[in-house]
N, C-alpha and C positions, 0 to 999 in steps of 0.2 A: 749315070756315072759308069765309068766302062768296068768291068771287071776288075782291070787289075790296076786302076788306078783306085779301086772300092776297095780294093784288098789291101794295100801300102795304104791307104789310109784309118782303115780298121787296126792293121797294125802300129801305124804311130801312137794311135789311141790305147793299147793292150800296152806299149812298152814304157809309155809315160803312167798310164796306171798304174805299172806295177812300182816303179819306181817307185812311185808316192806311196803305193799300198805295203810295197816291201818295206821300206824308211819307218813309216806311223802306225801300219798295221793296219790301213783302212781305208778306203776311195776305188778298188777295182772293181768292182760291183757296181759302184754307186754311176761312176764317171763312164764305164761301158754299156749301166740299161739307160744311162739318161740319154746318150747317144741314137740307142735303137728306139728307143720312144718317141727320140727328134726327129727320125725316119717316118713316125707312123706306124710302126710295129704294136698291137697289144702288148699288153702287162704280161701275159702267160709266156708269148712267143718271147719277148724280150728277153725275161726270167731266164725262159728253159735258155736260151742263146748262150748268155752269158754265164750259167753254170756250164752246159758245154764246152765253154771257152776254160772256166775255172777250173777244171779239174784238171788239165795239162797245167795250168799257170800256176799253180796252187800247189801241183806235185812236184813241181822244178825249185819254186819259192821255200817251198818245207823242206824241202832235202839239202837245201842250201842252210837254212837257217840252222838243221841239224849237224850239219856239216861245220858251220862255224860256230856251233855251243851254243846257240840261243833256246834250245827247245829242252824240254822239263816234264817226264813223263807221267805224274803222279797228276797235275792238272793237264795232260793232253790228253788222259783216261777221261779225268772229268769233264774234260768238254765233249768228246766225240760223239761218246754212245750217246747221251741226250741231244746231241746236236743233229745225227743221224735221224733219229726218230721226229725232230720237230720239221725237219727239212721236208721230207716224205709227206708229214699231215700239210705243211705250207705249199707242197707242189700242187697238194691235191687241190687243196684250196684255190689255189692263184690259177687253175685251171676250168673254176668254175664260178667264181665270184669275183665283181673286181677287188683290184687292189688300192684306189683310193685311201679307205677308212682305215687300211693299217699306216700308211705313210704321215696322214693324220694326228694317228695317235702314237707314232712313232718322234713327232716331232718335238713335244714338250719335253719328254726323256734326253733326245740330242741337246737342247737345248738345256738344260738342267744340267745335266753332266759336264756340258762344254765349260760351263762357269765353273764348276766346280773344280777341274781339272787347271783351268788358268788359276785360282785361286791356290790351289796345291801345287801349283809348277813354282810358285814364288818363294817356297817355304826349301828347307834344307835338310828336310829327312831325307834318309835313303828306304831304298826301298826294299824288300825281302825276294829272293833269290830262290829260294825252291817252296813256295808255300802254295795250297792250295787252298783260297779262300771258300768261306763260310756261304752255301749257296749257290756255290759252281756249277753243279749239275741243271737245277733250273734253269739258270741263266743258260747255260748250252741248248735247251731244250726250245726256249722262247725267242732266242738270237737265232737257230738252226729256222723256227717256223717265221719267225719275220722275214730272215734272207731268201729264203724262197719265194716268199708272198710280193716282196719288195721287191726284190731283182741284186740285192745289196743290203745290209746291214749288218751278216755275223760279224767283220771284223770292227763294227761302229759300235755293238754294245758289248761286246766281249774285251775289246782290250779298254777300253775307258771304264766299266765297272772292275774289273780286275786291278788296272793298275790305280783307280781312285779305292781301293781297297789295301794297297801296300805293297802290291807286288813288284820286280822290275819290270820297265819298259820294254827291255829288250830280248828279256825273256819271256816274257806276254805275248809279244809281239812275235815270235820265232815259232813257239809253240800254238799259236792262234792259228797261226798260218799251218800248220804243217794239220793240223785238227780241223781247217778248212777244207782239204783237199778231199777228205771223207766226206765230208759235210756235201759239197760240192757234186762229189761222184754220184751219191744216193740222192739228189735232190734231181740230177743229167736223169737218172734210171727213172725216177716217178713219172719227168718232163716227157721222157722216150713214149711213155703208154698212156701217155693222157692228149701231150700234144703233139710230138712225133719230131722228128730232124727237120731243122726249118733256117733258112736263111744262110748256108752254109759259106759264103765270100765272108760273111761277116765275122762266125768262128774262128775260120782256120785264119784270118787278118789277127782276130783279138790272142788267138794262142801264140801267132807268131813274134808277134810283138814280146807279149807277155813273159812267153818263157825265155827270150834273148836279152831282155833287162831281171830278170830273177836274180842272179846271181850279185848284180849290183846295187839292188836293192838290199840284200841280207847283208852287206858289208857296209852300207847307211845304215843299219840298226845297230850291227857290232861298236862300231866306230863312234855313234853318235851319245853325247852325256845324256844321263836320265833327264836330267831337264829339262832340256833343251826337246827329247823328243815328247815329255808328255805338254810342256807348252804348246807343239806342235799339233798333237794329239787334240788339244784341245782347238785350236783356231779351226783344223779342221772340221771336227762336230758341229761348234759353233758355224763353220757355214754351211753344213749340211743341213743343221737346222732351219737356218734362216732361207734357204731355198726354198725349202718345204713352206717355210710361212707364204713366201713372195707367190709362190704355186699356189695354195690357198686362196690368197687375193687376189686372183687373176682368176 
């Protein structure tokens, strides 16, 4: 594929990602290493690619979401620092072990949650607005060391435990995002000295995309009812899970 027809279509794929990941809080990650893996890319290269890409997309996304009142600083403290630190051990790792076994064991959790989440979408509590649930930190710690490993998942167990805990959607989702971009940066830095700058048409395509739907995406979060986005929230898990099975079986 030529250059710059690899480049406009790396970035179709960054701008539709974000969308969806701006909207639900989740699929950028997922939907750009599944792509370079499609290529034949390693798990590490992929990884490091795609946090390369995330920390521009991530930093446009959060500052948007800040911008429009979605982010909540009291849990964007508790996601980072542990989020930081797991990112870091998951770079190192995903640079020296495959990554299979955590996708694996990543998958019963998606799936578990997904049901859970459709299950609480039908109901008509509201949700709580500045609260920083019970176990936050771990959670940042073990989503920051999956995303690394995986190529994708801080925003797959972070806002579906969060918001299957009470929190709002859309502030979950704002502040997830904007605690991503850290997450992200420090995971690029570990990639930088383990695996090095690699594949770069595919980057600067997934940023371009990325950060030119940002802004539109944080206004699908604003805009959209709590329930409506954690039904959403949920259908997505549920098929991130069930990929993983079908890759299993295969």
């Amino acid at each position: 594929m030529p250059p710059l027809s690899e480049f406009l279509t790396f970035a179709a794929v960054g701008a539709l990602a974000q969308l969806v990941d701006g909207a639900l809080g989740m699929a950028y990650g997922v939907v750009s290493a599944a792509m370079l893996l499609g290529l034949g890319l390693p798990p590490a290269v992929a990884s490091a690619s795609v946090h390369y890409a995330e920390t521009f997309t991530c930093g446009a996304s959060g500052l948007s979401h800040l911008a429009a009142g979605n982010v909540r600083r009291r849990l964007f403290w508790a996601l980072v620092v542990p989020g930081v630190v797991g990112a870091v051990i998951g770079a190192y790792v995903v640079s020296h072990v495959p990554a299979m076994w955590m996708r694996l064991a990543l998958t019963p959790y998606l799936l578990g949650m997904g049901l859970f989440l459709l299950l609480r979408g039908t109901r008509r509590k509201n949700g709580h607005d500045d609260i920083v649930p019970r176990a936050t930190r771990p959670l940042g710690l073990i989503a920051g060391f999956a995303d690394a490993v995986a190529g994708g998942g801080w925003s797959a167990v972070t806002v579906t435990t969060l918001v299957a805990r009470g929190a709002t959607p859309r502030t979950v989702i704002g502040t997830v995002h904007l605690a991503k971009c850290a997450v992200s940066a420090a995971a690029s830095v570990s990639f930088l000295l383990h695996v090095g700058a690699t594949h770069g048409t595919a980057v600067l395509g997934l940023i371009a995309g990325g950060v030119a739907a940002a802004p539109l995406g944080a206004l699908f979060a604003r805009h959209m009812p709590a329930r409506a986005a954690t039904l959403l929230a949920a259908t997505a898990v549920l098929g991130l899970g069930l990929n993983n099975v079908m890759k299993a079986l295969h």
